[in-house]
C-alpha positions as CSV (number, residue, x, y, z in Angstrom):
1,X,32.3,-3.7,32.8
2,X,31.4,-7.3,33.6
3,X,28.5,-9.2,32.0
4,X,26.9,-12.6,32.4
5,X,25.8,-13.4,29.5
6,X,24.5,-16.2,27.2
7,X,26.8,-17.5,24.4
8,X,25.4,-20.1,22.1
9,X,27.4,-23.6,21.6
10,X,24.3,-25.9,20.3
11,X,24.2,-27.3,17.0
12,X,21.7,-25.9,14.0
13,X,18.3,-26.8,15.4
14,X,19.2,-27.8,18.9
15,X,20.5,-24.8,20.5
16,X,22.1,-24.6,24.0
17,X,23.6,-21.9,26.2
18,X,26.5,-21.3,28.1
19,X,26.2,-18.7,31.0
20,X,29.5,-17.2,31.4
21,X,30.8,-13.9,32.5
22,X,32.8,-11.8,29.5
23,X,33.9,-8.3,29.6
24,X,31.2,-6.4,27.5
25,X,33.1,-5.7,25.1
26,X,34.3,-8.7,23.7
27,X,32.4,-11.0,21.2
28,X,29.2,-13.3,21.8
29,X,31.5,-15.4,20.8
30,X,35.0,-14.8,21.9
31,X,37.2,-15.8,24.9
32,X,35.1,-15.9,28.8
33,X,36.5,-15.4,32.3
34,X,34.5,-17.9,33.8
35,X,31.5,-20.1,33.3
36,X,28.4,-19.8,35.5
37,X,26.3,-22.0,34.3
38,X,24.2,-23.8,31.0
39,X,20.8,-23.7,29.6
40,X,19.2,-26.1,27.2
41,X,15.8,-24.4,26.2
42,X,14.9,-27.2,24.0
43,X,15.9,-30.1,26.7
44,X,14.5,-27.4,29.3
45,X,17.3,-27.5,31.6
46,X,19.0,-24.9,33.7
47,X,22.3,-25.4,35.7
48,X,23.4,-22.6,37.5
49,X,26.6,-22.0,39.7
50,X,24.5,-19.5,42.4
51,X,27.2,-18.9,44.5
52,X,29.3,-17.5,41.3
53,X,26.6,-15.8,39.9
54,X,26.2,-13.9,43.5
55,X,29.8,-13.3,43.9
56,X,30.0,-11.4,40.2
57,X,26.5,-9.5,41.0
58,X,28.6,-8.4,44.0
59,X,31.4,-7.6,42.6
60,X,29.1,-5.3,40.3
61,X,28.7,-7.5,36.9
62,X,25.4,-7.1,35.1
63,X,23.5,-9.6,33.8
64,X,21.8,-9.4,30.2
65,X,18.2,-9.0,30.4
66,X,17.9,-12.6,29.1
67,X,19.7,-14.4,31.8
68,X,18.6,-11.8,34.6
69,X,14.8,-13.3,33.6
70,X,16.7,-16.6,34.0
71,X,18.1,-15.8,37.1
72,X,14.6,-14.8,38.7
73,X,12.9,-17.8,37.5
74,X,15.5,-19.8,39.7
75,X,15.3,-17.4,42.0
76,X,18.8,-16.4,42.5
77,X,18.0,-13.2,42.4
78,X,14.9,-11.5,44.0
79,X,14.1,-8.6,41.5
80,X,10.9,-8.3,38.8
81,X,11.7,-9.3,34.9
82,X,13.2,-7.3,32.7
83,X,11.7,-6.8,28.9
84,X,14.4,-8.3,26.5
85,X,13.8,-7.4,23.8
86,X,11.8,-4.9,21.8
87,X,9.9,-5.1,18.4
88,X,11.2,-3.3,15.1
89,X,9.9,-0.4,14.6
90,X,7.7,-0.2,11.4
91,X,8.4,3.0,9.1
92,X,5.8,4.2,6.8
93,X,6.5,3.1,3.1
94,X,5.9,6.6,1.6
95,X,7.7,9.5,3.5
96,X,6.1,12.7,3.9
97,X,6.5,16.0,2.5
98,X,9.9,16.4,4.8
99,X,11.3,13.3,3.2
100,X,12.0,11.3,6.3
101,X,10.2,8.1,6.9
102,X,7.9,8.4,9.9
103,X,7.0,5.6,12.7
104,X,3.3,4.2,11.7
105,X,0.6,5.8,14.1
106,X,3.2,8.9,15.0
107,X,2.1,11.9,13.9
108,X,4.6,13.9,10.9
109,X,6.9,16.8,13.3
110,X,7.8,18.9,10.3
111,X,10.7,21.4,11.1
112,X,9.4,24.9,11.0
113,X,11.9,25.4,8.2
114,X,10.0,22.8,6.0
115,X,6.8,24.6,6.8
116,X,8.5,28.0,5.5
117,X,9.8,26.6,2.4
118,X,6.4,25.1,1.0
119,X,4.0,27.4,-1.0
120,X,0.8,28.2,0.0
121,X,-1.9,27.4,-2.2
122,X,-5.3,29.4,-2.2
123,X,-8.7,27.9,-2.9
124,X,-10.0,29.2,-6.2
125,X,-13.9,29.4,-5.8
126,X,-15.5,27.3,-8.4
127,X,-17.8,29.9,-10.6
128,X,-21.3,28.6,-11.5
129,X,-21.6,28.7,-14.9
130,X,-24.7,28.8,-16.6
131,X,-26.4,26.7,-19.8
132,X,-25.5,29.3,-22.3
133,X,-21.7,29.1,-20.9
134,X,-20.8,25.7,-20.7
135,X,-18.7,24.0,-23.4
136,X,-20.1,21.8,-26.0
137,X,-17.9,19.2,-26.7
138,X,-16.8,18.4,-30.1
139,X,-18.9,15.5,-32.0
140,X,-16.5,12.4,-32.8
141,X,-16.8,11.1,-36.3
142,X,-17.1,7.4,-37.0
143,X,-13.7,5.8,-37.7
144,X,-13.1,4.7,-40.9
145,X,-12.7,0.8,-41.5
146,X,-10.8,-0.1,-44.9
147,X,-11.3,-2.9,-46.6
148,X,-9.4,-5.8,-45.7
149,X,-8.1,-7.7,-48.5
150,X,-8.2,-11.3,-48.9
151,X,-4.7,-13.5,-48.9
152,X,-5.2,-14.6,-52.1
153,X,-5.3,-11.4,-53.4
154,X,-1.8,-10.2,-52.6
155,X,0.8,-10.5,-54.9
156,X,4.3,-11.9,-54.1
157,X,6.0,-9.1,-54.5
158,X,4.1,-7.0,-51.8
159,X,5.5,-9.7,-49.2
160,X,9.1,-9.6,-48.9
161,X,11.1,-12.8,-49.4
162,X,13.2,-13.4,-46.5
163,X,15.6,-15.9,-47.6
164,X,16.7,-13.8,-51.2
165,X,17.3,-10.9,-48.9
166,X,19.9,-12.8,-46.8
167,X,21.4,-14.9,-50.2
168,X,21.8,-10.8,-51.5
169,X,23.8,-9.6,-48.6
């Protein structure tokens, strides 16, 4: 199938189009059968070949929905716009039970195997428990704070000598 498509030739920061008609298979990129026209979005200039572009339209080439709103701002073509392109879809960052990520505002479609597989909990009715029943809890005793000994106090020998220890070994 023929398309008439853009394929970019600008530099970085200064794109430009070429209008061309590829077979759809072949690269963005890659080799054209004929050129139909340019476009210079930045410069805002459009050059068209209409009676080409009419020919190939014809002949039964497609346009890409980017150049088909092209065409229909130049009128070359009498038809309403076409939506070019469409947002990403956002998937929720926690899956559900199912495992599979969900679209955000969808609702979860679990399989009816899923829902087979996943146990059913009952509600346990809370019991009212009276003053005598309820649990005392345990008293905490005060912690314990030794004595801290001053500096001075400690002898040389509690605090290992670094360097003897490497001149041994």
């Amino acid at each position: 199938m023929l398309k008439i498509r853009l394929q970019r030739i600008g530099k970085k920061n200064d794109p430009s189009y070429r209008i061309a008609l590829v077979e759809h298979t072949t690269s963005p990129h890659g080799k054209f059968i004929e050129l139909l026209g340019s476009y210079s979005p930045k410069m805002k200039v459009k050059k068209f070949d209409k009676e080409r572009i009419e020919y190939w339209l014809t002949k039964g080439a497609q346009a890409s929905p980017t150049v088909h709103n092209l065409l229909v701002d130049e009128k070359i073509i009498n038809k309403e716009k076409v939506r070019a392109w469409k947002a990403k879809k956002k998937i929720s960052e926690v899956p559900p039970a199912g495992g599979i990520p969900t679209e955000v505002g969808k609702e979860q479609v679990i399989p009816e195997a899923a829902k087979a597989e996943e146990p059913k909990i009952e509600a346990v009715p809370e019991v009212a428990r009276t003053e005598e029943q309820k649990v005392e809890e345990p008293k905490q005793e005060p912690i314990k704070v030794e004595e801290i000994k001053p500096v001075e106090e400690l002898k040389l020998q509690e605090i290992p000598n670094i360097d003897t220890q490497e001149r041994k070994e």
